[in-house]
SEFIDREN-625803 format. One record per atom (N, C-alpha, C): x, y, z; residue number from 1; atom name. Coordinates in pm, 1 decimal, decimal comma. Example, Ala and Ser with C-alpha at 12.3 -4.5 7.8 and 13.67 -1.06 7.14 Angstrom:
<recs>
+----------+----------+----------+-----+------+
!       c1 !       c2 !       c3 ! pos ! site !
+----------+----------+----------+-----+------+
!   1319,0 !   -569,0 !    780,0 !   1 !    N !
!   1230,0 !   -450,0 !    780,0 !   1 !   CA !
!   1320,0 !   -330,0 !    780,0 !   1 !    C !
!   1285,0 !   -225,0 !    708,0 !   2 !    N !
!   1367,0 !   -106,0 !    714,0 !   2 !   CA !
!   1290,0 !      3,0 !    787,0 !   2 !    C !
+----------+----------+----------+-----+------+
</recs>
This chain:
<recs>
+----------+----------+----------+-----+------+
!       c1 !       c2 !       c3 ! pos ! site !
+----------+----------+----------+-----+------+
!   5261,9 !  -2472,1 !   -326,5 !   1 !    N !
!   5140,8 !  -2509,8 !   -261,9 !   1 !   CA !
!   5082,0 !  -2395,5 !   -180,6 !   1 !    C !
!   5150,1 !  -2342,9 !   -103,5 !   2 !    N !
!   5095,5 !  -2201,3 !    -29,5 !   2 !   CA !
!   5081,5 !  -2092,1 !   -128,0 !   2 !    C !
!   5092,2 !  -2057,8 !   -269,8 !   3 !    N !
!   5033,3 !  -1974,4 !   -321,4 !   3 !   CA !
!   4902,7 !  -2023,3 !   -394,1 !   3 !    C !
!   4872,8 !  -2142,0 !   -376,1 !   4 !    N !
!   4722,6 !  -2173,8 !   -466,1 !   4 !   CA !
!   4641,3 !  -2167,5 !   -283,4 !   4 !    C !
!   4657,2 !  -2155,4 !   -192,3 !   5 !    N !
!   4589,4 !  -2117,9 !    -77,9 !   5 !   CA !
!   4487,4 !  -2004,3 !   -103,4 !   5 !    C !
!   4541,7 !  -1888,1 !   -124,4 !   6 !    N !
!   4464,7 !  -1733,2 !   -115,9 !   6 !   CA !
!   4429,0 !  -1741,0 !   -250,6 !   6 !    C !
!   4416,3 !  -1805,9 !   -361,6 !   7 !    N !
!   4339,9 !  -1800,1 !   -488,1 !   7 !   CA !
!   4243,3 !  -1867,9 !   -443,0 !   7 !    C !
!   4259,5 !  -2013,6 !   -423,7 !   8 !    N !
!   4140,9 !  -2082,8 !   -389,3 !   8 !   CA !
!   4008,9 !  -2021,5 !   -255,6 !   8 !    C !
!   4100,9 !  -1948,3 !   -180,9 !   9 !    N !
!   4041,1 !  -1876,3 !    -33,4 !   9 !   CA !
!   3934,3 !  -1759,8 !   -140,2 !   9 !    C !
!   3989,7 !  -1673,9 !   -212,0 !  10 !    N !
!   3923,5 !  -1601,9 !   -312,6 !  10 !   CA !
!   3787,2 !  -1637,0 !   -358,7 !  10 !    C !
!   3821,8 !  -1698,6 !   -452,8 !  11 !    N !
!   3743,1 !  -1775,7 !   -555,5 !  11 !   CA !
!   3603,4 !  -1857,8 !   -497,6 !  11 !    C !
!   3672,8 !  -1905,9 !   -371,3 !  12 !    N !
!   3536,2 !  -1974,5 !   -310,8 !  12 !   CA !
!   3452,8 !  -1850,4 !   -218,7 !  12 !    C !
!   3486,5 !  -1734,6 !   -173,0 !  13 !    N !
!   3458,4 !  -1620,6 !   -107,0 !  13 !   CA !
!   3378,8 !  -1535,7 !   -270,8 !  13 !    C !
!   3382,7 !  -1538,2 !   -373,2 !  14 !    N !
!   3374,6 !  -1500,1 !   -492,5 !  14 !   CA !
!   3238,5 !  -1582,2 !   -549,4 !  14 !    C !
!   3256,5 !  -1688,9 !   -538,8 !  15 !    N !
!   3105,3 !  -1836,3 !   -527,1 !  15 !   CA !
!   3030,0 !  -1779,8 !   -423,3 !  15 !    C !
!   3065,9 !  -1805,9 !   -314,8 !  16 !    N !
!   2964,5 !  -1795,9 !   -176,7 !  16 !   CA !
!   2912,8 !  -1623,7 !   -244,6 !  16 !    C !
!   2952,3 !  -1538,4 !   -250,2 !  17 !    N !
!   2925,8 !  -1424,8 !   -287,4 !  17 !   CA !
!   2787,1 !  -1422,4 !   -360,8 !  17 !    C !
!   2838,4 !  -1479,5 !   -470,2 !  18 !    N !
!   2741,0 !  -1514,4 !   -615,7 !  18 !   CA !
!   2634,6 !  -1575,5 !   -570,3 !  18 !    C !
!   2648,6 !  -1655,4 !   -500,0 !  19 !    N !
!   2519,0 !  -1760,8 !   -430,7 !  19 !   CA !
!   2408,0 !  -1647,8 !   -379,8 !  19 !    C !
!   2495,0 !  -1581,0 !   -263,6 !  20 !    N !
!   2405,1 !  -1494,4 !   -166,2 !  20 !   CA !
!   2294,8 !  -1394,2 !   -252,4 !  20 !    C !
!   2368,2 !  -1319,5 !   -361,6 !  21 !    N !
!   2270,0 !  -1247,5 !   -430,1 !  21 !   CA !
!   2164,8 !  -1303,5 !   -517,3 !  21 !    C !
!   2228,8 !  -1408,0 !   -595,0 !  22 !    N !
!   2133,0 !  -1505,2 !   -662,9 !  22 !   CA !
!   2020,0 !  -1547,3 !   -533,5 !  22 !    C !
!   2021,1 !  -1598,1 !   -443,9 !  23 !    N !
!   1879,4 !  -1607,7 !   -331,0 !  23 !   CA !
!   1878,0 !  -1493,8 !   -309,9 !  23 !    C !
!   1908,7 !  -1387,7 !   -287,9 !  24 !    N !
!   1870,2 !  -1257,0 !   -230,5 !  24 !   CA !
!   1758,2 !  -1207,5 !   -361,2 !  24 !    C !
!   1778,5 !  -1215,8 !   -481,8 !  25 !    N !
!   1731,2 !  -1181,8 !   -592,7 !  25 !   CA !
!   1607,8 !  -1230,6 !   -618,4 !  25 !    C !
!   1637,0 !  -1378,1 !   -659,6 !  26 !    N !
!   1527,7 !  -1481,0 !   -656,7 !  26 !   CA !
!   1433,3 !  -1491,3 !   -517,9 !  26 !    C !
!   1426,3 !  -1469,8 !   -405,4 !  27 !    N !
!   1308,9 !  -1446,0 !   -279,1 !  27 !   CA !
!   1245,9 !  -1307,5 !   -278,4 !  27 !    C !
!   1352,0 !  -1248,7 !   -368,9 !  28 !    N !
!   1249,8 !  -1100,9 !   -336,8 !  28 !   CA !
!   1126,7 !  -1128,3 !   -449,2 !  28 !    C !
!   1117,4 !  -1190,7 !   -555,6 !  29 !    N !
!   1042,5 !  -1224,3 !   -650,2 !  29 !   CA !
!    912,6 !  -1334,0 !   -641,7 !  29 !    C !
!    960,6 !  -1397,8 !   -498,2 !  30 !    N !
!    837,6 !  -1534,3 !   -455,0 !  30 !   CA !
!    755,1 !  -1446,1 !   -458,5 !  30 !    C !
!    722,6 !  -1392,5 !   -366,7 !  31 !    N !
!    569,5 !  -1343,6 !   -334,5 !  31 !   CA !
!    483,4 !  -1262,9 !   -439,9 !  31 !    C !
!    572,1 !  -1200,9 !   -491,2 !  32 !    N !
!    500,1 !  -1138,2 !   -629,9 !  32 !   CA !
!    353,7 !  -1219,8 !   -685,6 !  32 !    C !
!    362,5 !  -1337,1 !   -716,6 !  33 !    N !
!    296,0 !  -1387,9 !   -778,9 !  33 !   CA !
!    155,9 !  -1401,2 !   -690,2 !  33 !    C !
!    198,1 !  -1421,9 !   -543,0 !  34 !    N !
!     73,9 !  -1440,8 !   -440,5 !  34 !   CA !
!    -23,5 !  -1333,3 !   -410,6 !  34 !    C !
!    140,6 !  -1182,1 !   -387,4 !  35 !    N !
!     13,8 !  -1061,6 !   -388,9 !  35 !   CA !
!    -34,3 !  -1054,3 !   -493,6 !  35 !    C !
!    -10,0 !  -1071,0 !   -599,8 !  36 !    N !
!    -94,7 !  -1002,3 !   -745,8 !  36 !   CA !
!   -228,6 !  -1082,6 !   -723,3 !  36 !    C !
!   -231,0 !  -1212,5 !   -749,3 !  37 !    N !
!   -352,0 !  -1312,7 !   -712,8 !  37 !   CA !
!   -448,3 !  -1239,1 !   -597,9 !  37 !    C !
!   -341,9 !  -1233,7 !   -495,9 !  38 !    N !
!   -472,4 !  -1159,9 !   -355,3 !  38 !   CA !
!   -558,8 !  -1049,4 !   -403,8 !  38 !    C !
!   -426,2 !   -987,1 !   -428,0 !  39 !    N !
!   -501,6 !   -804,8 !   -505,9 !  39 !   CA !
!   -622,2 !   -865,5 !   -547,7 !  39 !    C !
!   -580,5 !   -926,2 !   -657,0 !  40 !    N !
!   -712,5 !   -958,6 !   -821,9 !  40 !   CA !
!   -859,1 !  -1055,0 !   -671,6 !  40 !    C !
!   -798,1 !  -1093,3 !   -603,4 !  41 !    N !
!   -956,4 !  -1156,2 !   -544,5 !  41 !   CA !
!  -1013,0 !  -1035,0 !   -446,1 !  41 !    C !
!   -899,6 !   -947,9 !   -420,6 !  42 !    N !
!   -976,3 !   -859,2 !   -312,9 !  42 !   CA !
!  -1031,5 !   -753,4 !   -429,1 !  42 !    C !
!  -1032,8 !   -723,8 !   -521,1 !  43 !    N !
!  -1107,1 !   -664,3 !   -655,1 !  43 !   CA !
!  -1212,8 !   -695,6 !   -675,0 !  43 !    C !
!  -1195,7 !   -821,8 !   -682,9 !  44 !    N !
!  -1290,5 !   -919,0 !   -735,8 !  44 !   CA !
!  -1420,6 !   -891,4 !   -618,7 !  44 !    C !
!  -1410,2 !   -942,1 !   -499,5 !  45 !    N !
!  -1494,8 !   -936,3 !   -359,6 !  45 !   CA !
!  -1528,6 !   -766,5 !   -345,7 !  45 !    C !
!  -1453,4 !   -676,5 !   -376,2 !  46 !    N !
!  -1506,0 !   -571,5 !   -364,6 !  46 !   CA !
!  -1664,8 !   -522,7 !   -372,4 !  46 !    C !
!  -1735,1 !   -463,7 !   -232,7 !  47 !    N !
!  -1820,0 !   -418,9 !   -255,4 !  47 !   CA !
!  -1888,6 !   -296,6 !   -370,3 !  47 !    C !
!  -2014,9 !   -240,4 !   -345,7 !  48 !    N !
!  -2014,3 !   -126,2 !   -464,9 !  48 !   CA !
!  -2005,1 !    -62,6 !   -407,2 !  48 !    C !
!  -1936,9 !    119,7 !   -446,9 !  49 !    N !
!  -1931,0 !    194,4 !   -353,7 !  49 !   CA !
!  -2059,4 !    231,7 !   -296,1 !  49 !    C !
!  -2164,3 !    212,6 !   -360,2 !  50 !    N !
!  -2292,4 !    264,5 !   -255,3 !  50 !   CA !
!  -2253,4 !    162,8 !   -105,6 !  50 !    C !
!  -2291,4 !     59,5 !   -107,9 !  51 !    N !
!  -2221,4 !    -44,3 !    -35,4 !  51 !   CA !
!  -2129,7 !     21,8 !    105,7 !  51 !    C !
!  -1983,9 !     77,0 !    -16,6 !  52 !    N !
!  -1860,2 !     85,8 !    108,2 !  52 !   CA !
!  -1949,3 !    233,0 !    188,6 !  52 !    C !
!  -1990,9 !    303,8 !    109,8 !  53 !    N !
!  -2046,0 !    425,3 !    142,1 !  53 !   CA !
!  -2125,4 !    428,3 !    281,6 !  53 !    C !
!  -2201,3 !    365,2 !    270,4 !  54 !    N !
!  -2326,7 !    333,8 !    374,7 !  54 !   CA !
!  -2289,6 !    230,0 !    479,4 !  54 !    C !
!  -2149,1 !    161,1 !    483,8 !  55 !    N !
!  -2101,1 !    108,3 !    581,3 !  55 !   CA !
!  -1991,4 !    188,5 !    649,6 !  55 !    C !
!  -1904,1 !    299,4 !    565,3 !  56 !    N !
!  -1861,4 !    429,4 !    682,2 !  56 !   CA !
!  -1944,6 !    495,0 !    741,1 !  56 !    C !
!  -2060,9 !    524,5 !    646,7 !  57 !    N !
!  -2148,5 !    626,6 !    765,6 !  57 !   CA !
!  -2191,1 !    541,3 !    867,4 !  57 !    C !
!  -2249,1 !    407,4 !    849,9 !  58 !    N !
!  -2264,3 !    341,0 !    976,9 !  58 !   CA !
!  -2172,9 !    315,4 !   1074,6 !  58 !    C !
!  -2048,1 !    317,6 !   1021,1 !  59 !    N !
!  -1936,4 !    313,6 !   1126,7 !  59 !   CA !
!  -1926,5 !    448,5 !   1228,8 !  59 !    C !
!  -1932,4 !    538,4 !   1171,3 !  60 !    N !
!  -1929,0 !    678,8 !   1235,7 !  60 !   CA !
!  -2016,2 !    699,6 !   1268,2 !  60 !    C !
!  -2161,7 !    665,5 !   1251,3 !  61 !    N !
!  -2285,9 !    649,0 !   1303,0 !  61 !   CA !
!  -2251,3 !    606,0 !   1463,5 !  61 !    C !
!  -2188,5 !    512,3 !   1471,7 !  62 !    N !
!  -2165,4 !    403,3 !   1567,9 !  62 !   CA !
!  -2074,5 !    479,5 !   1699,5 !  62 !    C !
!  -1995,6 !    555,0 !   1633,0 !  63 !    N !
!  -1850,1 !    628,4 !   1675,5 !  63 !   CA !
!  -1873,2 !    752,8 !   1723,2 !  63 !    C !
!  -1944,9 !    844,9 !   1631,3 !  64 !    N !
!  -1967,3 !    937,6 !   1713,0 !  64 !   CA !
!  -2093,0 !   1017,6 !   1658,0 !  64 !    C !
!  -2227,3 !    951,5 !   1718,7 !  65 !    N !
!  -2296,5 !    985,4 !   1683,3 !  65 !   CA !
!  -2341,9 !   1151,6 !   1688,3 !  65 !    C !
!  -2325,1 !   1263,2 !   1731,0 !  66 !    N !
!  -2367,4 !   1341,5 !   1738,2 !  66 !   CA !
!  -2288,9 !   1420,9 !   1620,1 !  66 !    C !
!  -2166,9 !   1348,5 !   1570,9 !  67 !    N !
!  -2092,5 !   1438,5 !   1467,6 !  67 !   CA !
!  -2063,8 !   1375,4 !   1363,0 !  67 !    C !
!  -2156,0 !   1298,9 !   1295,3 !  68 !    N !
!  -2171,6 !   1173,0 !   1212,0 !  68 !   CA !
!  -2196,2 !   1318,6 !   1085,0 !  68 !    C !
!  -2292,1 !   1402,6 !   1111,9 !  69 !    N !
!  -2390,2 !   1457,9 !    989,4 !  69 !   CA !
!  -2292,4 !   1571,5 !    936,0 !  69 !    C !
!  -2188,8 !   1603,9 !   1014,2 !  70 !    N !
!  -2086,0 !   1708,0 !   1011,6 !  70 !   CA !
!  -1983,6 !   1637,7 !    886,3 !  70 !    C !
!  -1979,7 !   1483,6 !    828,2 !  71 !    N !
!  -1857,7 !   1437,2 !    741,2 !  71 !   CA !
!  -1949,3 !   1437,7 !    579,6 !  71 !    C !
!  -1888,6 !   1429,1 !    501,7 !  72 !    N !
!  -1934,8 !   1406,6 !    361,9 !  72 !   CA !
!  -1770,0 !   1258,6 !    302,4 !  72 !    C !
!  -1912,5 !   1144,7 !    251,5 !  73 !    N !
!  -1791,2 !   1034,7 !    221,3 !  73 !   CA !
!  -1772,0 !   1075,6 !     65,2 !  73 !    C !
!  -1659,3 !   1044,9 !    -14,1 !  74 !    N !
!  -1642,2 !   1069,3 !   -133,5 !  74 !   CA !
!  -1561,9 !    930,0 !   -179,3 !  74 !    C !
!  -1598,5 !    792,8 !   -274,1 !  75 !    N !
!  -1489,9 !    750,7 !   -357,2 !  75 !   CA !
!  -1399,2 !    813,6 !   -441,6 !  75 !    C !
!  -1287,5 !    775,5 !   -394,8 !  76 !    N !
!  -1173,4 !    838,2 !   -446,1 !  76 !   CA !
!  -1104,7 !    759,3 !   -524,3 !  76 !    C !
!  -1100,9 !    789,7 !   -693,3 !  77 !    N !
!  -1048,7 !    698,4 !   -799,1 !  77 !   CA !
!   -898,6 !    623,3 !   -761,2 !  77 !    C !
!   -890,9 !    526,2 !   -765,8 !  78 !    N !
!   -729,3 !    469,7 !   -710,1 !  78 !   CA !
!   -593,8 !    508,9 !   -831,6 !  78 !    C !
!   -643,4 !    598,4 !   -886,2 !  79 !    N !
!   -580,0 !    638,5 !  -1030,4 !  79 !   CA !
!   -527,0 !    829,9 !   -972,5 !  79 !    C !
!   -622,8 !    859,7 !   -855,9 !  80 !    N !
!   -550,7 !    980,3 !   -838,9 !  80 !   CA !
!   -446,1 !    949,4 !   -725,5 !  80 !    C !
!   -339,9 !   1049,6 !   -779,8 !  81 !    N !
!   -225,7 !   1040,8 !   -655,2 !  81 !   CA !
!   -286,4 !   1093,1 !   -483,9 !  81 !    C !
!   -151,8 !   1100,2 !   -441,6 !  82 !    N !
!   -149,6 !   1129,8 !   -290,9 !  82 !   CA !
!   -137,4 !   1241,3 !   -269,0 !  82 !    C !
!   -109,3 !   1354,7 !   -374,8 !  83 !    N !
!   -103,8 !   1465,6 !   -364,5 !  83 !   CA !
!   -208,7 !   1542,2 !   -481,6 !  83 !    C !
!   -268,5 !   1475,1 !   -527,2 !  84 !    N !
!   -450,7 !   1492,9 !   -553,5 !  84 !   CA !
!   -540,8 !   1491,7 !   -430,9 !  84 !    C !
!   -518,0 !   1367,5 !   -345,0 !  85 !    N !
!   -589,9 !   1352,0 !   -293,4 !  85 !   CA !
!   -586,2 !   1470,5 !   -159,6 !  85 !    C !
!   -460,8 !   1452,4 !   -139,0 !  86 !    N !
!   -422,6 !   1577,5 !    -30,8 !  86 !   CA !
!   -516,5 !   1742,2 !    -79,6 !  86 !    C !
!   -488,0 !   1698,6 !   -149,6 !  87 !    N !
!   -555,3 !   1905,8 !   -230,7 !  87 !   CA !
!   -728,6 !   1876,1 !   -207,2 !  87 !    C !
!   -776,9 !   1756,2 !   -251,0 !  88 !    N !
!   -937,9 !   1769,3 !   -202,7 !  88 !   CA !
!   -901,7 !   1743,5 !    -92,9 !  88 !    C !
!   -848,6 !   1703,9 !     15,3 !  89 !    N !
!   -889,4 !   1703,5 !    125,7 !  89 !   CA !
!   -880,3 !   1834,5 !    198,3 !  89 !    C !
!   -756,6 !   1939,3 !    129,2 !  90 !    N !
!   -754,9 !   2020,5 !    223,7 !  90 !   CA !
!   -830,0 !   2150,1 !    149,8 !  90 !    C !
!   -880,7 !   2136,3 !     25,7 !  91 !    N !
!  -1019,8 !   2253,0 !    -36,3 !  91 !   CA !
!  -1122,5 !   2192,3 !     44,0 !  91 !    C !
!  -1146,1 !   2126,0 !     82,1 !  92 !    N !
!  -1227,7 !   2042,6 !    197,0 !  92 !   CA !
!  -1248,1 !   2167,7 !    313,5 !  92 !    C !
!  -1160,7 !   2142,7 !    358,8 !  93 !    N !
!  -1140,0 !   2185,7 !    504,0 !  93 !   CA !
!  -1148,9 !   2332,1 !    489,6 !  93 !    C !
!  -1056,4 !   2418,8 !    375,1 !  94 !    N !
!  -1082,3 !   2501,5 !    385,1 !  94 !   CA !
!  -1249,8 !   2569,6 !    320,6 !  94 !    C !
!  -1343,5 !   2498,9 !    295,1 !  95 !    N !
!  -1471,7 !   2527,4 !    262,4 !  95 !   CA !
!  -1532,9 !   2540,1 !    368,5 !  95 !    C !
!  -1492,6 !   2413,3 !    444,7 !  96 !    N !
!  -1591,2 !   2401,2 !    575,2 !  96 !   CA !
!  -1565,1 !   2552,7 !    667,7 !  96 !    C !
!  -1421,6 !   2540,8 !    648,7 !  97 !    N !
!  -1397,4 !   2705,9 !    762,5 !  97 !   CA !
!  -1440,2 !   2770,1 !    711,5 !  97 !    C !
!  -1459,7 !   2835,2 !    568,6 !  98 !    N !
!  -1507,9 !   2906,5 !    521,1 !  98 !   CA !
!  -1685,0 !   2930,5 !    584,0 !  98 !    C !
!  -1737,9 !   2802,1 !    570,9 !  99 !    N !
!  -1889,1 !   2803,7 !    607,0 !  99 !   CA !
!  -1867,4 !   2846,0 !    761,9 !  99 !    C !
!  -1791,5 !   2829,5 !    883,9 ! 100 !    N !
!  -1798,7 !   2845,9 !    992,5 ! 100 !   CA !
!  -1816,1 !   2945,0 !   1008,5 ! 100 !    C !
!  -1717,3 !   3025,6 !    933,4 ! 101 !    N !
!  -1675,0 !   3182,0 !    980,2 ! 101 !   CA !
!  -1774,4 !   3239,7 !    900,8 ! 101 !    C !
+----------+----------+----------+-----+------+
</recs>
């Protein structure tokens, strides 16, 4: 009788185990379905960029008006990376110094 103790102690430590990852697995997967839906309506609601365009400059209009005329806005395809985007931003910068100096 005391050696079916630590099999059974096992086996149910071995279950409980199995359980935990099976929900750990299955919850990481709920929401999936909700963001994709959100995404597709915030797509959907998306303004045009003339639209988003003319509501940053009004924002910075708002913010700091005397250095509003100093920015240029650009849509930026959601298809280029973060290190695309990094390189126009910083041929950017280095144009503008260029024009300073």
């Amino acid at each position: 009788m005391a050696s079916t103790f630590p099999v059974n102690s096992v086996t149910f430590f071995i279950v409980l185990l199995s359980f935990c990852i099976l929900s750990v697995t299955q919850s990481s997967t709920i929401g999936v379905k909700y963001i994709s839906l959100l995404l597709e309506i915030q797509d959907q609601e998306r303004a045009l960029p003339s639209v988003q365009l003319s509501a940053a400059r009004g924002v910075l209009n708002r913010l700091i008006p005397s250095h509003s005329l100093s920015f240029e806005f650009r849509i930026v395809s959601k298809k280029c990376s973060k290190s695309e985007i990094g390189t126009l931003i910083s041929k950017f910068i280095n144009f503008a110094r260029a024009l300073i100096l």
